[in-house]
N, C-alpha and C positions, 0 to 999 in steps of 0.2 A: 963103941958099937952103935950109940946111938945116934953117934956123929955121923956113923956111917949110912946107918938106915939112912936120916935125914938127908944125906947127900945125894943117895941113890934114888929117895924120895924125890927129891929136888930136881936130880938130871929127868926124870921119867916125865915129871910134870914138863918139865921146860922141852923134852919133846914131844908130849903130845901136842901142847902149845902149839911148836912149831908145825907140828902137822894140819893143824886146824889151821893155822893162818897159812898155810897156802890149800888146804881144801877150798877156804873162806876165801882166798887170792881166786882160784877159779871161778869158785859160782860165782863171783862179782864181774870177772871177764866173759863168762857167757853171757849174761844180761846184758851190756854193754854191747856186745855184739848183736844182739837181738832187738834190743831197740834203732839199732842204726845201720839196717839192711842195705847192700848195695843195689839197686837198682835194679828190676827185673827186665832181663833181655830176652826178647824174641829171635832165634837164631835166622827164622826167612826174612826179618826184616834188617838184618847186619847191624843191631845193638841200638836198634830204639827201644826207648824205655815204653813198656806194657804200660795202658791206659790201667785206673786204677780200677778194679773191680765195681765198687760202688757204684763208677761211672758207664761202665759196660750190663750192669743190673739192669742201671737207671736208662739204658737206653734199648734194654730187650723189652723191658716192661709198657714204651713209649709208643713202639711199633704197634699195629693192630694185627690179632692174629687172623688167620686165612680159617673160615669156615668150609670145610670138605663135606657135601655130600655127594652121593650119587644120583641123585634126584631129585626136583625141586619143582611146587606148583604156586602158582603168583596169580595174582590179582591184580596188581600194581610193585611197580617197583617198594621196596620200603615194608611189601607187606607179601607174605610169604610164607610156607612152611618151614621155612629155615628160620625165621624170624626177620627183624626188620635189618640189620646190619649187612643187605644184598651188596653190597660195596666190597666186603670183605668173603662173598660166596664165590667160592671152586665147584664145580659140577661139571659133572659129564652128561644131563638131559635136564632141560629146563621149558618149562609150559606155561604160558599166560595167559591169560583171560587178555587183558589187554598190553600188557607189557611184560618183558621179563630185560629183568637186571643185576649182573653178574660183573666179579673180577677177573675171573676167566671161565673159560667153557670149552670141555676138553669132550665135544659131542653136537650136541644138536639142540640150538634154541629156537621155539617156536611161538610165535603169540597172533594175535587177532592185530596188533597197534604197530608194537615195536620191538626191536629187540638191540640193548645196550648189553656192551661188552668193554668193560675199562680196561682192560688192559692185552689181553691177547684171544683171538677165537682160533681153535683146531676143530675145526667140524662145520658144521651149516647152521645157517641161519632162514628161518621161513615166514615171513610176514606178508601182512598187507598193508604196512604202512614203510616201515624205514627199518635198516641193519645199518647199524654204525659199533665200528672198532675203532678206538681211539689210538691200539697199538699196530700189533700186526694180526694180520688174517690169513693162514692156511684152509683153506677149502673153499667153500661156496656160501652166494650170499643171495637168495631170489624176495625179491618184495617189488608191490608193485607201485608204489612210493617211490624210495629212492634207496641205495647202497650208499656208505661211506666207508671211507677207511682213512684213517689218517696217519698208519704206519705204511707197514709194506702188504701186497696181495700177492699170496699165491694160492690160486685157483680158478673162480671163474665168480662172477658179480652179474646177477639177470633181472633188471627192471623194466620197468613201465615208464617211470617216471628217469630218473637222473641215478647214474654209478658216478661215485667218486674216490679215488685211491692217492691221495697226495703223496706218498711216499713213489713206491716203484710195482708196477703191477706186470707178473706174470703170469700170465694164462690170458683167460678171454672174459671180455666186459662186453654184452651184450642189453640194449637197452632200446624203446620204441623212444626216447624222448634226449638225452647224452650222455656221453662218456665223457667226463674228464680225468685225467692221469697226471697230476701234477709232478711225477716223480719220472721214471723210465719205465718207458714201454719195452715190455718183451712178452709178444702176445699177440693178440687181436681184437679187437675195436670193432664192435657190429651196434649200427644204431639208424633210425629213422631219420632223428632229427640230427645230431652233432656228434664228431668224436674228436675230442681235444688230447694231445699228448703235448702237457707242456715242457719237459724237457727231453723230446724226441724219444727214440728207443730204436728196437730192430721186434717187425713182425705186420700187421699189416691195419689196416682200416678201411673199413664198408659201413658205406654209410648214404642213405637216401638223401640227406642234405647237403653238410660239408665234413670234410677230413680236414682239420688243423694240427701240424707239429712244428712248434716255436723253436724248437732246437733241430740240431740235427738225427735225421731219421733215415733208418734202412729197408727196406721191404717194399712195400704197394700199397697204394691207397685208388681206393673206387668208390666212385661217388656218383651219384646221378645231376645231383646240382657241382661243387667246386671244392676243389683238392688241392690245399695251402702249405706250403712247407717252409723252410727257411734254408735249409739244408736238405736234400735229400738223394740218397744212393738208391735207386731202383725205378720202379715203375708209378707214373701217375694216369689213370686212366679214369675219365669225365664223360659227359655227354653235355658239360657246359662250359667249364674254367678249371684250366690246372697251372699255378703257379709257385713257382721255386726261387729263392736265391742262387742258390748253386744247384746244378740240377748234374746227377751223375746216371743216365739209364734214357729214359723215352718220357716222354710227353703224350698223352693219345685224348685228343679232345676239341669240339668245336674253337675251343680259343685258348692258346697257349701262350704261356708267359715265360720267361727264364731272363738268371741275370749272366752267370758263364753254364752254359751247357756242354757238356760234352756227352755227347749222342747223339739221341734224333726227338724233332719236333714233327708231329704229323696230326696236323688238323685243318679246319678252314682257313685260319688264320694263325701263324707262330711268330713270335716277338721274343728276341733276345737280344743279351748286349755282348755277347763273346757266343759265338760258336765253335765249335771243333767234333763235326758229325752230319747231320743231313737235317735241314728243314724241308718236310715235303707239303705242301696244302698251296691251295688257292693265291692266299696273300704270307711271302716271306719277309721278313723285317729283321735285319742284324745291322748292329754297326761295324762288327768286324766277325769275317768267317775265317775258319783253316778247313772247312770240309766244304759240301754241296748244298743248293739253294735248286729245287724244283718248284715248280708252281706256277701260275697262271700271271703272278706280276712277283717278283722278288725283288725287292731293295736291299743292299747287300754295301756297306761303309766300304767295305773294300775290294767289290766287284767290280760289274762292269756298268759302266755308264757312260754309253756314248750315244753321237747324231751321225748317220749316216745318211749321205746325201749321194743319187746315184743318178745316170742315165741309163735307159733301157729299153728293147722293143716294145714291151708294154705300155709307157709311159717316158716320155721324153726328160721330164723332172720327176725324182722321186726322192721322197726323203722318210728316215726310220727315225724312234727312238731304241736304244735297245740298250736293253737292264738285265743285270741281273746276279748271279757269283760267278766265280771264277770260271766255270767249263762248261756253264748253262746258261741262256739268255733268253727273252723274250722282246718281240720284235713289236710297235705298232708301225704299219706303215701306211702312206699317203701316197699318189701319185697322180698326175693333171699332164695330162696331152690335148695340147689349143686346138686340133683339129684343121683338117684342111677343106679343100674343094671335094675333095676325096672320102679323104675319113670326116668321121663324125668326134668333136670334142668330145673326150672320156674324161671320169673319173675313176679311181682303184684307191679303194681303199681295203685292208686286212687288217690281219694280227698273227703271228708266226713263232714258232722256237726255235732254238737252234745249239748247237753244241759247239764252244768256241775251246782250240787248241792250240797255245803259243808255244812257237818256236825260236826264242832270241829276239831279232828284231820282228821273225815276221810270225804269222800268225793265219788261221784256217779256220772258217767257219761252215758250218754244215745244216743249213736253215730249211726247214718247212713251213710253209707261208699258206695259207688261204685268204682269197680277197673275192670281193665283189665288184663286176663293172657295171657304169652306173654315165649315162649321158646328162647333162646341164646341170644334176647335185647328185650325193653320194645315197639318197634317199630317195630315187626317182625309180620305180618296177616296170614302169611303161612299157623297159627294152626286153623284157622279159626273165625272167629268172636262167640264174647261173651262178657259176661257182667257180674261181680259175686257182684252181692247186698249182703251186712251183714249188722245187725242189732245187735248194739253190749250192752252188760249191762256193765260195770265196773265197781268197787270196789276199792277204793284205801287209803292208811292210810300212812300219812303224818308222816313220820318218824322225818325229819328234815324241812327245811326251803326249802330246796331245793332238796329233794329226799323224793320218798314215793314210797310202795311198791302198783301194780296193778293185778288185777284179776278179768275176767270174764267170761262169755260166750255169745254165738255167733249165730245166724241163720242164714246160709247162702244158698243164693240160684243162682244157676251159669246157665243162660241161652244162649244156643249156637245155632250159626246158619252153614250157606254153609254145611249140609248134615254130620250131626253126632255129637256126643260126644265127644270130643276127651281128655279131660280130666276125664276120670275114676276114677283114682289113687287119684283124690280129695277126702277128708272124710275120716272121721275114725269113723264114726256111723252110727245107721241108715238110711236110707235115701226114700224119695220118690223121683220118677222119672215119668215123663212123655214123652210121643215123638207125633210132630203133623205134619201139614206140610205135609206128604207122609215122614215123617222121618229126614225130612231136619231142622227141628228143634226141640230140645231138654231143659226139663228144670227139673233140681236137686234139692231138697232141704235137707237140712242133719244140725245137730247141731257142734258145735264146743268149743274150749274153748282157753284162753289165758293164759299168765301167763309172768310179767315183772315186769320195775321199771318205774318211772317218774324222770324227773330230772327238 
């Protein structure tokens, strides 16, 4: 019996035993497992291991926090109802005595000096010295200083002195003294002295002195002194100098420049080196057109440049230059009759345009000419004053490359003043005549005819 107790004694122990030794088996495999964690995964970032707390503590603690008020009075930057940490100040209304300075400003800064905004402005700024944003600027910036921004602007920038927006500025920069936009312009540029858009835009510039955009630009630029582009789609209109690389739109100004144009030039003077549109002014200059050259002298690379040497009733030798583009020319002509026992030795000289029209080999010209005749030089009044208009047809057939034969006829009508005719002997056909004035002026009409070469 006691054997037995003992036995049953025995097994009992020898199971609890075993039950503690695997109680004791677990709690040793949980710790184990708890000291040698797998790696903590962030599921947006697809199983990078999470920085380790410590290290994300150590790096909120490092940041400087944002000071929030609603409103703040200053003295100097540094010194402040907010205290001195203005570097780290958010507000929505801020007032200096002489300066105010902020990390952002979600309203309206105002001071006597300056006004600094580190990192972004939403609202206005109003001084009398300088506004500068280091980030971006939504709204407006008036001092009579100068503006900066060296993010982006959208709104509008109003100085005395100099706006500047090196990012991209949209809206309007009005200033008495310049505007520079070192970023794109999309907006408008009003200034006294300068408006610089250096890497072009779309929208316009006004400006009393000069309009400069380094890049390419869309819109208009008006200037009372000179309107610079590099690139430019639209309108340049000066009252001094307006010059493009590429010019896409008009030209309107005493002196015009272009490098390929395609439109129109119309001033005293237009200068390009590709046309494809109309230069109309005074003096035209292209080395190569695909469109019209109007003007009182046009040089034109691929127009017309010929000598025309002629005989005529008016003159026995006569010779032209005649310049110009393709369907427009301008004539200077010359012409000398030796005179006989009869007539009196003449001189003729003019200047004429005309409209030239090829056909194949030959070709039509349609000239109106005014001259003056003039006995022993082309500068003698003696004979009395007069004027002799022709109206001329031409005909001409392109023999070669450089020579063609001409022919046409002529309407000519020679009005004289200081008391008489004195030219008779003119004409060799019918004529009509009249006399008015009590006689003291006179006026002829009669036909004519030509006959020459072109060279």
């Amino acid at each position: 019996m006691k054997r037995s107790v003992a036995v049953c004694v025995g097994l009992m122990v020898a199971g609890v035993a075993g039950a503690e030794e695997q109680v004791e088996g677990a709690a040793i495999a949980v710790p184990v497992a708890a000291l040698s964690p797998a790696p903590l995964v962030e599921a947006a970032t697809g199983g990078e291991a999470a920085r380790p707390v410590e290290a994300t503590v150590a790096q909120q603690r490092s940041d400087p926090e944002e000071i929030h008020v609603p409103a703040v009075l200053m003295a100097l930057p540094h010194v402040s109802t907010a205290g001195t940490a203005t570097d780290r100040l958010v507000t929505t209304f801020a007032l200096g005595a002489i300066a105010t300075h902020a990390k952002r400003v979600d309203g309206a800064a105002l001071s006597l000096g300056a006004n600094w905004v580190g990192e972004s402005l939403s609202g206005a700024q109003l001084t009398l010295g300088a506004n500068v944003v280091r980030g971006t600027a939504s709204g407006a910036q008036f001092a009579v200083g100068g503006n900066i921004v060296t993010g982006e602007l959208e709104g509008l920038q109003a100085a005395v002195g100099l706006n500047v927006a090196k990012g991209s500025a949209v809206a309007g920069q009005l200033a008495v003294g310049g505007n520079v936009a070192g970023g794109e312009l999309s907006g408008g540029q009003f200034s006294v002295g300068a408006n610089i858009a250096g890497s072009g835009g779309v929208g316009g510039q006004f400006s009393v002195g000069a309009n400069i955009a380094a890049a390419q630009f869309k819109g208009a630029q008006f200037a009372a002194g000179a309107n610079i582009a590099s690139t430019m789609s639209g309108l340049q209109a000066s009252s001094g100098f307006n010059y493009a690389g590429q010019m896409q739109g008009a030209q309107l100004s005493l002196l015009n420049v272009g490098g390929d144009v395609s439109g129109a030039q119309v001033g005293l003077i237009n200068v390009a080196g590709k046309v494809d549109g109309l230069q109309l002014g005074l003096l035209n200059v292209a080395r190569e057109s695909q469109g019209e050259a109007l003007g009182l002298l046009s040089f034109i690379g691929n127009g017309q440049a010929n000598l025309q040497l002629w005989a005529s009733d008016i003159a026995y030798t006569n010779v032209a230059a005649k310049f110009g583009g393709r369907h427009f020319h301008t004539l200077l002509t010359l012409g000398f009759n030796p005179g006989t026992d009869t007539h009196r030795r003449r001189y003729v000289g003019g200047l004429g345009f005309g409209a030239h029209i090829p056909a194949g080999p030959l070709f039509f010209d349609l000239d109106v000419i005014g001259s003056g005749v003039h006995t022993d030089n082309l500068f003698r009044d003696g004979d009395g004053l007069n004027v002799l208009g022709q109206l001329r047809l031409v005909a001409g057939w392109q023999v070669a490359k450089r020579f063609a034969l001409i022919g046409g006829v002529t309407g000519n009508t020679l009005v004289t003043w200081d008391n008489g005719d004195r030219w008779e002997e003119l004409g060799i056909g019918p004529e009509w005549r009249s006399v008015s004035d009590s006689g003291r002026t006179t006026v002829r009409v009669w036909p004519g005819v030509l006959l020459g070469v072109q060279i």
